[in-house]
MARVEX-476784 format. One line per field, with one value per residue: x, y, z of N, C-alpha, C in turn; residue in one letter. Coordinates in nm, 2 decimals, m for minus. Layout:
// residues N
n_u: [X_...]
n_v: [Y_...]
n_w: [Z_...]
ca_u: [X_...]
ca_v: [Y_...]
ca_w: [Z_...]
c_u: [X_...]
c_v: [Y_...]
c_w: [Z_...]
type: [a_...]
***
This chain:
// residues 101
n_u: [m3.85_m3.56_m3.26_m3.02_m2.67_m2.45_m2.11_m1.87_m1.64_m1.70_m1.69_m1.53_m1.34_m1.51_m1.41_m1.15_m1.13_m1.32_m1.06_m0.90_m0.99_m1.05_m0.75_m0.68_m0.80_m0.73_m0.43_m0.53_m0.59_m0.37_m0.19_m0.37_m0.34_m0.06_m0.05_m0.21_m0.03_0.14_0.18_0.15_0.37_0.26_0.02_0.12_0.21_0.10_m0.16_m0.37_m0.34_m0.38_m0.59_m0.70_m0.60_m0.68_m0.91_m1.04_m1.15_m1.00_m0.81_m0.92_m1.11_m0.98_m0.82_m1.05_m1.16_m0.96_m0.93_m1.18_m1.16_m0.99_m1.08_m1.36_m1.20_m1.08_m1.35_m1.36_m1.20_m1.30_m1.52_m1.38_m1.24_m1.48_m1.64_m1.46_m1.43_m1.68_m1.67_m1.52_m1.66_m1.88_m1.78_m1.67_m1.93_m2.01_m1.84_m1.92_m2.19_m2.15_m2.02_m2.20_m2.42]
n_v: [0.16_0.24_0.38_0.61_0.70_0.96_1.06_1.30_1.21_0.93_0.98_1.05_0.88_0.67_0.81_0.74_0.50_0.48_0.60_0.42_0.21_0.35_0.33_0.09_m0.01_0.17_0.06_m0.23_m0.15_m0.10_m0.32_m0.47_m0.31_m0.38_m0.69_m0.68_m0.60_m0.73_m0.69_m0.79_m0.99_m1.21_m1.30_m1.36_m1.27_m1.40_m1.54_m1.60_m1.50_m1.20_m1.25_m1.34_m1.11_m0.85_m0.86_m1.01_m0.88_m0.89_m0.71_m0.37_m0.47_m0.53_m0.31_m0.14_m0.22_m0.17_0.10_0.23_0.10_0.24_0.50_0.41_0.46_0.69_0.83_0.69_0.80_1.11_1.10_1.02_1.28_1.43_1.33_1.34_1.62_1.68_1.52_1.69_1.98_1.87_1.85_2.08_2.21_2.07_2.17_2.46_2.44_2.38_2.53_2.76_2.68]
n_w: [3.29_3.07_3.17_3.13_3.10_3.04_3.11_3.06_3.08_3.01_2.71_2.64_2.68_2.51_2.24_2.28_2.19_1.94_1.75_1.79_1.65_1.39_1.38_1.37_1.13_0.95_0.99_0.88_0.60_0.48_0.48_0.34_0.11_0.04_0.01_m0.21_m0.40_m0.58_m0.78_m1.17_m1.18_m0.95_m1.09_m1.29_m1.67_m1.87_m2.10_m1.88_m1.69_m1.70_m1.73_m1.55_m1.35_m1.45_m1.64_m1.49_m1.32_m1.06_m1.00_m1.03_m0.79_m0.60_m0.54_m0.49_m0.29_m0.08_m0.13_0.02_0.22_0.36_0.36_0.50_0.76_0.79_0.82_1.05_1.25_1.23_1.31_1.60_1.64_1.68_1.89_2.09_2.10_2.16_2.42_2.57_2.54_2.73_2.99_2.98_3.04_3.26_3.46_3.44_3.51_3.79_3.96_3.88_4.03]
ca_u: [m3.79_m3.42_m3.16_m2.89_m2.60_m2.33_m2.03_m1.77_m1.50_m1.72_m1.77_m1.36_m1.29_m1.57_m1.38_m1.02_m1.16_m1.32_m1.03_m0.77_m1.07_m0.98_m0.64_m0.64_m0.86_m0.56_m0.35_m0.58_m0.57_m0.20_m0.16_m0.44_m0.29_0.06_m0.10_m0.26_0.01_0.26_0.20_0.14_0.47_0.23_m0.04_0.18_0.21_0.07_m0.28_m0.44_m0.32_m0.45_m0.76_m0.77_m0.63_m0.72_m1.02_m1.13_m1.17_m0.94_m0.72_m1.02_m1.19_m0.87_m0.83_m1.18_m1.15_m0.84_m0.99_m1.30_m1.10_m0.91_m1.22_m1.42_m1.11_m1.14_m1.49_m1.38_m1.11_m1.34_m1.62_m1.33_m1.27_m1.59_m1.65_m1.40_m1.48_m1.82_m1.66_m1.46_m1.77_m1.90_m1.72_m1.68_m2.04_m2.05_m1.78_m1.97_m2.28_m2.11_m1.99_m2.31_m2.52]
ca_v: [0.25_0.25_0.51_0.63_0.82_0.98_1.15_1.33_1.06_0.81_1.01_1.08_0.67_0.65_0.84_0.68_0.39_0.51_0.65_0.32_0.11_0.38_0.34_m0.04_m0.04_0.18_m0.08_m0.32_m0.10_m0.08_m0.45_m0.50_m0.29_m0.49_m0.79_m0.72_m0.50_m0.79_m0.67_m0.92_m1.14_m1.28_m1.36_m1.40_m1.28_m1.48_m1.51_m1.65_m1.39_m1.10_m1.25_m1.31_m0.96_m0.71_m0.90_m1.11_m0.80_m0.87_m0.57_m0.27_m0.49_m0.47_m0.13_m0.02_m0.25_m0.11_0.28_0.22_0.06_0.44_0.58_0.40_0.45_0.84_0.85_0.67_0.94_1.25_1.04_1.02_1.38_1.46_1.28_1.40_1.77_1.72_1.56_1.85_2.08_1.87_1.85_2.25_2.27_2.06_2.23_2.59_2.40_2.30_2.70_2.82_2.57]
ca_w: [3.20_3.13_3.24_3.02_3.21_2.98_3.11_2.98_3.09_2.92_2.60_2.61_2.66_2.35_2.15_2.21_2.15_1.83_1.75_1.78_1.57_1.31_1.34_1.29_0.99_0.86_0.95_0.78_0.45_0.43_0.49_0.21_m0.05_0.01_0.00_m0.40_m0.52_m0.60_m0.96_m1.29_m1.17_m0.87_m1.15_m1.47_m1.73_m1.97_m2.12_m1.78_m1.56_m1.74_m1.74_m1.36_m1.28_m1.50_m1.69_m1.41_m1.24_m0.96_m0.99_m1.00_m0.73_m0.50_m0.56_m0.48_m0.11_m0.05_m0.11_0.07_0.39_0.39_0.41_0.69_0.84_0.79_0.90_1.22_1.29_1.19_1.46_1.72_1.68_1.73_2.02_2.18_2.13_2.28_2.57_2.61_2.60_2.82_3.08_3.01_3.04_3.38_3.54_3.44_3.62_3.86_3.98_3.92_4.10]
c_u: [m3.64_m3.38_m3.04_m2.81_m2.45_m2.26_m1.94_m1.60_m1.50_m1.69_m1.58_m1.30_m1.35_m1.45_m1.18_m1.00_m1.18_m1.16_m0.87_m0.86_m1.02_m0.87_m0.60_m0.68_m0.78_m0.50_m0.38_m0.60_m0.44_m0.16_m0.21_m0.36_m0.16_0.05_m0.14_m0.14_0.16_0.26_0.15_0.26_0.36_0.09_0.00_0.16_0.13_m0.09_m0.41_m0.39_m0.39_m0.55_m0.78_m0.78_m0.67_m0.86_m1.14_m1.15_m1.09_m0.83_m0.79_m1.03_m1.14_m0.87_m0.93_m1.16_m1.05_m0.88_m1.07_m1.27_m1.06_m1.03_m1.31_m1.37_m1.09_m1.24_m1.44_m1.30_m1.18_m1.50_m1.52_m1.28_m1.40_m1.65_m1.56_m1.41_m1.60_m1.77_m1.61_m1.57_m1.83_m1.87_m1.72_m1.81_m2.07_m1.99_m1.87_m2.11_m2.22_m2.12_m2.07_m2.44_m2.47]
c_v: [0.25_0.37_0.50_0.73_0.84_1.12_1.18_1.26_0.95_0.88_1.02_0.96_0.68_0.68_0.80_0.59_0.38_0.52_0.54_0.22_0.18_0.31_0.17_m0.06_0.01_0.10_m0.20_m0.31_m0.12_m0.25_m0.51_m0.47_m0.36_m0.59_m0.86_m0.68_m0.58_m0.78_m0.82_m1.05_m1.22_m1.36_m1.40_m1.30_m1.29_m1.44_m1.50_m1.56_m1.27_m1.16_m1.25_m1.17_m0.88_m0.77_m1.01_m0.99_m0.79_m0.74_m0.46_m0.34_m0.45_m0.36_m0.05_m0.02_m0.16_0.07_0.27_0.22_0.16_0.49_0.55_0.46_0.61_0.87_0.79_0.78_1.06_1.18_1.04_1.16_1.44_1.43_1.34_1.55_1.79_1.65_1.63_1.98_2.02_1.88_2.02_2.31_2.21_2.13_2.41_2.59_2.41_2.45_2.77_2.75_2.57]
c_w: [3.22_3.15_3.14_3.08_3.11_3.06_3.05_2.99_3.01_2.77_2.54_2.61_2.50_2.23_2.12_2.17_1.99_1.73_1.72_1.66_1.43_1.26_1.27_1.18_0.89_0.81_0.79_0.58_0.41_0.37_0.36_0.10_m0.11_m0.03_m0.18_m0.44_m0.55_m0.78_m1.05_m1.23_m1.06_m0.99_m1.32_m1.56_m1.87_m1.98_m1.96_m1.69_m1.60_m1.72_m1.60_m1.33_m1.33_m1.56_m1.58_m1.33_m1.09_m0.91_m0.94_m0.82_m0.61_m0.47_m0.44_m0.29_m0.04_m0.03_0.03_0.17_0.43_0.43_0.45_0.77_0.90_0.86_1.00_1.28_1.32_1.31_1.58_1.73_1.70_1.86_2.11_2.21_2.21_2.43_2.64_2.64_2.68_2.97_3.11_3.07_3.24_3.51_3.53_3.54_3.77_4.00_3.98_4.03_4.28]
type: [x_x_x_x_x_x_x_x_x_x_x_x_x_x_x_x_x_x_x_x_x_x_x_x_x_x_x_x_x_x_x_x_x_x_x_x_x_x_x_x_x_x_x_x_x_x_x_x_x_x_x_x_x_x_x_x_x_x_x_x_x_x_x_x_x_x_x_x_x_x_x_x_x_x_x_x_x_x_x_x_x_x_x_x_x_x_x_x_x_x_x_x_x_x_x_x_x_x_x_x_x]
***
């Protein structure tokens, strides 16, 4: 049978951990949206560029990655506060053991 041992130091590491994965996926959004947003001059102009970006779907498609990346990125933030609140109650709760025990 295994054993599973969480404390509130691990659960407070978890969550700064969480909590930098966030923050790079940030990163990784910002970097992204720089990356598309060199406008029509990076695909022309002309008839063949419109079709790549706006008709070939590359423009929307960018977009959407670019959203979506924000919003993992959110959900990992609103998971690293969470975590860290419960290892706050925990720890509150082992120290209230602790004094009654």
């Amino acid at each position: 049978m295994s054993r599973v041992q969480v404390t509130s130091q691990s659960v407070a590491k978890l969550a700064e951990d969480v909590d930098s994965f966030g923050e790079r996926l940030r990163g990784i959004a910002r970097n992204a949206a720089s990356a598309v947003s060199p406008g029509e001059t990076a695909w022309g102009d002309d008839k063949f560029g419109a079709k790549f970006a706006v008709e070939g779907e590359f423009d929307p498609s960018s977009t959407t990655m670019v959203d979506n990346t924000g919003t993992i990125a959110t959900t990992f933030d609103n998971l690293a506060s969470g975590l860290s609140t419960a290892a706050q109650d925990l720890a509150r709760t082992e120290q209230t053991n602790t004094q009654q025990f």
